[in-house]
C-alpha positions as CSV (number, residue, x, y, z in Angstrom):
1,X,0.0,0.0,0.0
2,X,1.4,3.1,-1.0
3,X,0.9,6.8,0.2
4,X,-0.3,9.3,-2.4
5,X,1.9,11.7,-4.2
6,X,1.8,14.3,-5.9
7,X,4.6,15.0,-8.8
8,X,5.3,18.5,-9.9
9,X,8.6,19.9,-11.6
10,X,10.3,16.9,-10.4
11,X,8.9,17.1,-6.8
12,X,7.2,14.3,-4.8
13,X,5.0,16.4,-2.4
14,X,3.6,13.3,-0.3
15,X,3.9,13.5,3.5
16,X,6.5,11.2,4.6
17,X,8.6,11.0,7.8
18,X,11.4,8.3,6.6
19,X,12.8,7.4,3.4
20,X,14.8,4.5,3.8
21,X,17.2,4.0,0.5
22,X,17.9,-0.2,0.2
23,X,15.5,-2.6,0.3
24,X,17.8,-5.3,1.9
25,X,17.7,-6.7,5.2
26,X,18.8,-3.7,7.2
27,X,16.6,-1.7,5.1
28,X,13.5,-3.4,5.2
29,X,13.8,-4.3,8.6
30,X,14.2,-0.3,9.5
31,X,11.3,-0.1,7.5
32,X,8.7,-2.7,9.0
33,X,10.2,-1.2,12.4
34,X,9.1,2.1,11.7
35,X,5.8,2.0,10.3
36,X,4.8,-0.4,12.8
37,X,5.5,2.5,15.2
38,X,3.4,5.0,13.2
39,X,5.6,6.2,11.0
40,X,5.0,6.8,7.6
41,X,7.9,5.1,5.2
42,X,9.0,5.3,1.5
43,X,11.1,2.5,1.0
44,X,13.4,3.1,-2.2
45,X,15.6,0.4,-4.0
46,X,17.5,0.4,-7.6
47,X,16.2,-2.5,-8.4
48,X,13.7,-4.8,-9.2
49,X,12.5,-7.6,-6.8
50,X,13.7,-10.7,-6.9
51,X,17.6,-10.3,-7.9
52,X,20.9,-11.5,-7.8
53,X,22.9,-10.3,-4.7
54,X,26.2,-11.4,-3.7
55,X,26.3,-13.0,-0.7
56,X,27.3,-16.1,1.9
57,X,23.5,-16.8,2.4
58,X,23.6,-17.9,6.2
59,X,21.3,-16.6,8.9
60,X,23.0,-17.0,12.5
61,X,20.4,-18.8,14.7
62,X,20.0,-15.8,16.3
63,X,18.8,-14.0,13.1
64,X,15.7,-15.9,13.8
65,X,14.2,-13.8,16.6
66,X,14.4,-10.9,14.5
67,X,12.6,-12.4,11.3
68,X,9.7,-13.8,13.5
69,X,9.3,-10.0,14.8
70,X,9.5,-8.7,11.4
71,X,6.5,-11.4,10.1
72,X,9.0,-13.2,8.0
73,X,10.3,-16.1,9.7
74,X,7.0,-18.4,8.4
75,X,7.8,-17.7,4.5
76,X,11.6,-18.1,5.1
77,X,10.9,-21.5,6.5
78,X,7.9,-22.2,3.8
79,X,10.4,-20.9,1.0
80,X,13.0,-23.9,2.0
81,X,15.4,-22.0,4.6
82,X,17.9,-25.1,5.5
83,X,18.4,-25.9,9.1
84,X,22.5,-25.9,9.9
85,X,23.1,-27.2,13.4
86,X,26.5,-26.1,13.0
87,X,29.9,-26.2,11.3
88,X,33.0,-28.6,9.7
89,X,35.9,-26.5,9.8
90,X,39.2,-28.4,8.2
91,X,42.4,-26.9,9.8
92,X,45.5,-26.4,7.4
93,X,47.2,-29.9,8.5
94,X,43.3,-31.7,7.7
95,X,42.5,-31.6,11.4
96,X,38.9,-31.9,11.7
97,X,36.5,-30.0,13.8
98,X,33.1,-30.4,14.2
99,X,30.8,-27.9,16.0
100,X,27.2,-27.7,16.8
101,X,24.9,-24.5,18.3
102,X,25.0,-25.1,21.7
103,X,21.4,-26.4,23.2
104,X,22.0,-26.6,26.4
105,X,24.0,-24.0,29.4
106,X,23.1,-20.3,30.2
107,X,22.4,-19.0,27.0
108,X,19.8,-20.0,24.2
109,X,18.8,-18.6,20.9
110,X,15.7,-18.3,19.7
111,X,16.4,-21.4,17.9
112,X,18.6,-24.1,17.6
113,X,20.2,-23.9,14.2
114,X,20.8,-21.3,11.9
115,X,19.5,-21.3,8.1
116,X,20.8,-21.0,4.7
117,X,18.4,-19.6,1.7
118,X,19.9,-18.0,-1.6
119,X,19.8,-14.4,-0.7
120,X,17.4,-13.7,-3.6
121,X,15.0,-15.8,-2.1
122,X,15.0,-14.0,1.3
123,X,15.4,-10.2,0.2
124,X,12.1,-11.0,-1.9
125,X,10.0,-12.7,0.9
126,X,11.5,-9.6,2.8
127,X,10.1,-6.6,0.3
128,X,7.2,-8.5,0.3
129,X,6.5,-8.5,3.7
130,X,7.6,-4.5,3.5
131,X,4.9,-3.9,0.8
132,X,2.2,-5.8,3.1
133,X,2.4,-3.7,5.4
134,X,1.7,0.1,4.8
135,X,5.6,1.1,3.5
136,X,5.6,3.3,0.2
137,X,7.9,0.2,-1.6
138,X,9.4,2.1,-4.9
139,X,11.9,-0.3,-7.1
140,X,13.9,0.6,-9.8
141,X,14.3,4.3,-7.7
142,X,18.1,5.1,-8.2
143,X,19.0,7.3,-5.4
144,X,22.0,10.1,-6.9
145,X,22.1,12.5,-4.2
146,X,20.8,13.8,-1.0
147,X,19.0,17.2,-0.4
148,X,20.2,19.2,2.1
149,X,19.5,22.2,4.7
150,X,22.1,23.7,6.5
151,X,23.7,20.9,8.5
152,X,20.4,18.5,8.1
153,X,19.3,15.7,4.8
154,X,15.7,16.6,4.6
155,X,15.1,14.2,1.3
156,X,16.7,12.6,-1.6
157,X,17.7,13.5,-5.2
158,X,16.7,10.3,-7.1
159,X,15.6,9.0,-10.6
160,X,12.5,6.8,-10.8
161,X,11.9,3.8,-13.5
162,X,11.4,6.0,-16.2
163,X,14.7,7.7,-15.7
164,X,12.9,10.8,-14.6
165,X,14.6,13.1,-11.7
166,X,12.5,13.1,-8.8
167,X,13.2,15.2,-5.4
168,X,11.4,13.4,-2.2
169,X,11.5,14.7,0.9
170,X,11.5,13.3,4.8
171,X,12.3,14.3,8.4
172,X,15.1,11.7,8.6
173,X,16.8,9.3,5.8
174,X,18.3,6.0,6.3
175,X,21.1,5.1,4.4
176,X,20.5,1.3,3.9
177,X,22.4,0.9,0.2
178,X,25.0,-1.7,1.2
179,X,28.3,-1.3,0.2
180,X,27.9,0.8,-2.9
181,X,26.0,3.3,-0.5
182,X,24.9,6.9,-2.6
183,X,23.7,7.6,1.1
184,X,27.5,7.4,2.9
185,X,29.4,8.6,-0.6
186,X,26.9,12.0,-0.7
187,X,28.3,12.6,3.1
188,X,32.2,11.7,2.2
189,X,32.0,9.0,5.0
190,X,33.4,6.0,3.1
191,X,36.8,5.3,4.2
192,X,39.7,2.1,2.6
193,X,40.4,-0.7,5.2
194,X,44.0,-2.2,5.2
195,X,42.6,-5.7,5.3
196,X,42.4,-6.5,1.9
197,X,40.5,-9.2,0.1
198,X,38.4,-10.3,-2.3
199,X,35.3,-13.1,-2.3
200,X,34.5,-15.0,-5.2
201,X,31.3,-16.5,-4.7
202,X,30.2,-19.6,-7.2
203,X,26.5,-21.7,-7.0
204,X,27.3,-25.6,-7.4
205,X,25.4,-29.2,-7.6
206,X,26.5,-32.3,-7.2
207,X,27.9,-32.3,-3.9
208,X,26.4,-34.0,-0.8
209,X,27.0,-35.4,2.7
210,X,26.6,-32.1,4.5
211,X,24.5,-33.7,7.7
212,X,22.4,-30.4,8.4
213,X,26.4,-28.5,8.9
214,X,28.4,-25.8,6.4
215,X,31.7,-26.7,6.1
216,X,35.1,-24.4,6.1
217,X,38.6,-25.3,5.1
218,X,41.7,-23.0,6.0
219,X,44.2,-23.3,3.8
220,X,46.3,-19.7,4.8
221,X,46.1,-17.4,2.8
222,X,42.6,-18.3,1.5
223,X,39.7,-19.7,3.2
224,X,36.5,-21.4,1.9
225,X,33.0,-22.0,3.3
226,X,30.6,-24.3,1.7
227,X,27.0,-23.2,2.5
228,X,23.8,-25.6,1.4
229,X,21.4,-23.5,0.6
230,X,18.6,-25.5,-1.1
231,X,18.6,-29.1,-1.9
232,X,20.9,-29.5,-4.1
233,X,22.8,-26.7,-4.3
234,X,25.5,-25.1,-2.3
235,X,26.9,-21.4,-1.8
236,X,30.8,-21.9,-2.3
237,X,32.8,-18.8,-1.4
238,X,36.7,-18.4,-1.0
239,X,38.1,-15.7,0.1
240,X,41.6,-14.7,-1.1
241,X,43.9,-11.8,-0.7
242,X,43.1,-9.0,-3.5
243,X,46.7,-8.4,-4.5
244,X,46.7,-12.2,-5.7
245,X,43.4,-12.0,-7.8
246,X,43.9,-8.6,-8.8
247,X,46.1,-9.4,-12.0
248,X,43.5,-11.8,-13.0
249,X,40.9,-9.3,-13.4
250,X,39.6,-10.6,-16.9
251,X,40.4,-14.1,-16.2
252,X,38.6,-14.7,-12.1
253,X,37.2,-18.4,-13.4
254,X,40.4,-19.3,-14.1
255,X,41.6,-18.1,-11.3
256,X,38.9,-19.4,-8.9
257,X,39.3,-22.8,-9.5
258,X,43.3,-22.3,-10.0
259,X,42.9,-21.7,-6.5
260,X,40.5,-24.1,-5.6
261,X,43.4,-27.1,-6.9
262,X,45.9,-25.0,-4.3
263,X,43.6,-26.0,-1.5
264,X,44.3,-30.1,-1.4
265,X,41.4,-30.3,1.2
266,X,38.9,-28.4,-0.2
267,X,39.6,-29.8,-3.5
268,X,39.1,-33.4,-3.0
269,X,35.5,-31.9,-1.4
270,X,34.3,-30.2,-4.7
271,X,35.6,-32.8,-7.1
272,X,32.5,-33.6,-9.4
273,X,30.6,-30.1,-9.1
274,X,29.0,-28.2,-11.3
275,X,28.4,-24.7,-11.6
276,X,25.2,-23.4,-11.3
277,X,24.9,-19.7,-12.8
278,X,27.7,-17.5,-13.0
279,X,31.0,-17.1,-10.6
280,X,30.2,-13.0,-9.0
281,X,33.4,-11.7,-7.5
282,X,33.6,-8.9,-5.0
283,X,36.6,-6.8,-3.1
284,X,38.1,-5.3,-1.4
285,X,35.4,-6.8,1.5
286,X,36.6,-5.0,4.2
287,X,35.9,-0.9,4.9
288,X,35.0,1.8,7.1
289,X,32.6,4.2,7.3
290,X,32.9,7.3,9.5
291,X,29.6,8.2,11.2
292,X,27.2,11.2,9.7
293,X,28.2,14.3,11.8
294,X,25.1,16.1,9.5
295,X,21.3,15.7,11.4
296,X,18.8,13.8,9.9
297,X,20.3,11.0,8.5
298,X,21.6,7.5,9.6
299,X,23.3,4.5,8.5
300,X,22.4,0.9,8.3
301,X,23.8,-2.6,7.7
302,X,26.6,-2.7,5.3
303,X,25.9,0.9,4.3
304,X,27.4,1.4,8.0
305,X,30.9,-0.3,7.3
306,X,32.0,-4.4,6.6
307,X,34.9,-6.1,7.5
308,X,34.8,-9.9,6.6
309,X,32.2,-12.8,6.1
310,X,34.4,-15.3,8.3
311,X,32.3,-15.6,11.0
312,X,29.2,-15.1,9.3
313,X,27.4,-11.6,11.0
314,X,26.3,-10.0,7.6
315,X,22.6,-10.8,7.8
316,X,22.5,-10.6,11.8
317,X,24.5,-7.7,11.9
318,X,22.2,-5.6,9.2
319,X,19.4,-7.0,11.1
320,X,20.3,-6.8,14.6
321,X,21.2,-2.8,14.0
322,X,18.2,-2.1,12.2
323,X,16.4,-2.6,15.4
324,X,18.8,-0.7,17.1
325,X,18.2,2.1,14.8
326,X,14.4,1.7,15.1
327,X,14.1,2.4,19.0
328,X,16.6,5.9,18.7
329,X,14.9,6.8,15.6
330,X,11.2,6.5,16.6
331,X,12.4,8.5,19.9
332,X,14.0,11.1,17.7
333,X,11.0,11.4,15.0
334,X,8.6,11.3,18.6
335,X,10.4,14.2,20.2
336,X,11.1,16.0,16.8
337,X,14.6,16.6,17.4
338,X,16.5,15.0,14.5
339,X,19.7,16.6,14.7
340,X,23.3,14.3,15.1
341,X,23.4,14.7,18.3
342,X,20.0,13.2,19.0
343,X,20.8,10.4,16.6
344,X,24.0,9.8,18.0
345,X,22.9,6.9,20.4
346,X,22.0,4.5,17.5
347,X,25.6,5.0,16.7
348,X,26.9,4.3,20.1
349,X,24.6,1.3,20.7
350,X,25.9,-0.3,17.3
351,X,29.1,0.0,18.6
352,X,28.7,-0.9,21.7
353,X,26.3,-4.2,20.6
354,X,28.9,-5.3,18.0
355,X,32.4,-4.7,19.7
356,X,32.8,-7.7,21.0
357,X,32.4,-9.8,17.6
358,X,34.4,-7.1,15.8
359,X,36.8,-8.2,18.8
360,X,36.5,-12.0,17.9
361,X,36.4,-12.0,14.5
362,X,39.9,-9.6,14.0
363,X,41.3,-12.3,16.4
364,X,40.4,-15.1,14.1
365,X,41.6,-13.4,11.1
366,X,45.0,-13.6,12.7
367,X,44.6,-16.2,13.2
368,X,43.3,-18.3,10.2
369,X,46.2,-16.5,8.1
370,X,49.0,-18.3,10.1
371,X,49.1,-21.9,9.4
372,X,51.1,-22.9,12.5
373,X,48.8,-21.4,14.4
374,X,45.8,-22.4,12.7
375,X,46.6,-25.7,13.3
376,X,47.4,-25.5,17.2
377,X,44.2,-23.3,17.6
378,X,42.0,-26.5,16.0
379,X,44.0,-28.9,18.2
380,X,43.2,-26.8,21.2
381,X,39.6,-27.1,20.4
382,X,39.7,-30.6,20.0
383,X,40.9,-30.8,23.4
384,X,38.2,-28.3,24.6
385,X,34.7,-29.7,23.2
386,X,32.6,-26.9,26.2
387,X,35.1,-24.1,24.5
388,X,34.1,-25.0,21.4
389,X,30.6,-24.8,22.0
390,X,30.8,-21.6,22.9
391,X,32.5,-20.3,20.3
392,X,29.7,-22.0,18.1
393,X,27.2,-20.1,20.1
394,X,29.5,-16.9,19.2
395,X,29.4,-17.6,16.0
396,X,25.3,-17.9,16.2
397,X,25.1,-14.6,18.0
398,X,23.9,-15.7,20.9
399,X,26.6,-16.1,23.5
400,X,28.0,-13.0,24.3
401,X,32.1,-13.1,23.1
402,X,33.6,-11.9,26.8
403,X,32.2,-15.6,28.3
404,X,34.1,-17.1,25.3
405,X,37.6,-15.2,26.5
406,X,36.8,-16.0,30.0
407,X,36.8,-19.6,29.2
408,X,39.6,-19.4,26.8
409,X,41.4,-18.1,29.5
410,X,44.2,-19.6,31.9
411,X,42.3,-21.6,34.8
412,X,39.0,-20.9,32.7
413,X,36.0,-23.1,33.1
414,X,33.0,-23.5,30.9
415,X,30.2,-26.4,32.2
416,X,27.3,-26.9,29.3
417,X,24.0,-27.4,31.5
């Protein structure tokens, strides 16, 4: 259901209090958040529902709570979501680990597995669920620029389907574009990160024997995660340093499974697939993003910064923050003070909500590039089954990271039940 406009000189007149610009899971979610609260939201997107998006096409178990809140978690299990009660990872030496989300001890997620679905699948039951409900849902809206006052976005330049130039205005705009954001570019906020990669990302059949668990091999400097995400068919992603692939710009397929032969492990394990679609490459993965210092605008999901898929918070993180944008932003449009200080919580919170992981997953990074101490770190967890449950539960965004390092620590102690 969409609110009346009306178009003059390239002006949208309708009364709107939020444009959101992305209609991916942060974006949607920010969305449904907001006009559940009485708000009323234009949601804008370049595209056309369903498409292609890159991506590792895992849901954390925790990402569950926040699908059943948003009204989607029904048609993501209806639509073939596939359970994953946890995770193979083959250390550089073959060392074997296998993890499951812990069922049992102080913490619990909402359920008791995590879900893979191809990402087009999701963002469409996702905009769908958005255009349900009463949200303005615009595709094929290219946003180009953002209209300004002073120190404060009051609206959007943009282009609809026709190619014509539109002006829309709002009290606040969310910048929800992933990581080609117009939102953060307009504001100068987009900053390099010195960790450098790339992912290539390829769909493949024939391979089987997953047991309900994704499966990554380290093999320093690259790393790969297998991902079912329908029956089937599997999500197969490596991640490699971008000076390596970089002088194989026009020839990645060559490259990709170049690489994939490098990999002993990993290659005996995808011996016999067969591509499904096209190999979609994307890098550097990692960057920054400053936060807006200009009032009535914020950031959200990838749009906010990304440093790397390892550990799987993409999809949690974009929808995780989009509720924590929901409660400062509905406070801010409720008092009518939209300014960067009044918005500043939602960056603080965000910070504060994801530090830890940030914490974990910069740790494991140094560690999974070193393949000494790759090794010793999966031997360690073979000799500590309760530590790795809890860095399974980590992983699922549901135990918090500091009762990880306590355990981890010297004369730590960690009791399931």
């Amino acid at each position: 259901m969409g609110l009346p406009s009306l178009r003059g000189q390239g002006q949208d007149m309708s009364a709107r209090d939020v444009i959101v610009v992305g209609a991916g899971p942060a974006g949607v979610a920010a969305a449904i958040l907001l006009v559940e609260r009485g708000w009323s939201v234009t949601l804008l997107d370049k595209a056309a529902f369903p498409r292609p998006k890159i991506c590792g096409e895992y849901l954390s178990p925790e990402s569950a709570r926040i699908l059943d809140r948003l009204g989607a978690l029904k048609a993501v299990d209806e639509a073939g979501g596939q359970p994953l009660r946890g995770m193979k990872i083959v250390a550089p030496d073959g060392t074997v680990i296998v993890g499951s989300y812990p069922t049992t001890g102080p913490w619990r997620s909402h359920r008791d597995y995590a879900l893979a679905i191809p990402r087009e699948r999701l963002d469409h039951i996702l905009v769908e669920r958005a255009r349900s409900l009463p949200v303005d849902v615009r595709e094929r809206h290219r946003v180009t620029g953002l209209v300004r006052e002073g120190r404060k976005v009051t609206g959007v330049h943009a282009q609809d389907a026709d190619g014509r130039a539109l002006e829309l205005r709002a009290r606040l705009v969310i910048g929800a574009d992933g990581r080609a954001s117009a939102v953060a570019a307009a504001l100068g906020l987009l900053r390099p990160h010195p960790l450098r990669r790339m992912a290539l990302i390829q769909h493949v059949a024939g391979l089987h024997g997953f047991d309900e668990r994704g499966e990554i091999f380290v093999d320093p400097p690259d790393y790969a995660i297998l991902n079912p995400v329908a029956p089937g068919l599997v999500n197969l992603g490596l991640v490699v340093p971008l000076a390596h692939a970089r002088p194989f710009a026009g020839r990645l397929e060559t490259f990709f499974h170049a690489r994939l032969r490098q990999m002993p492990r990993l290659a005996s394990r995808v011996e016999g697939m067969k591509p499904v679609g096209s190999l979609q490459a994307m890098g550097p993965l990692a960057y920054r993003v400053k936060a807006p210092r200009a009032g009535g605008v914020m950031l959200v999901g990838d749009a906010a910064g990304f440093y790397d898929p390892f550990t799987g918070e993409g999809i949690f993180t974009a929808l995780r923050s989009a509720e924590l944008l929901a409660e400062v932003a509905h406070a801010a449009l409720d008092r009518g003070t939209l300014g960067a200080t009044a918005l500043r919580p939602y960056v603080n919170a965000r910070r504060e909500c994801f530090r830890g992981k940030e914490r974990l997953t910069r740790a494991l990074q140094f560690v999974i590039a070193r393949r000494r101490l790759a090794n010793a770190a999966a031997h360690a967890l073979l000799r500590r089954p309760a530590l790795l449950d809890l860095l399974m539960g980590v992983l699922g965004d549901f135990v918090p990271p500091a009762a990880l390092v306590r355990a981890a620590l010297p004369g730590g102690r960690y009791r399931p039940g």
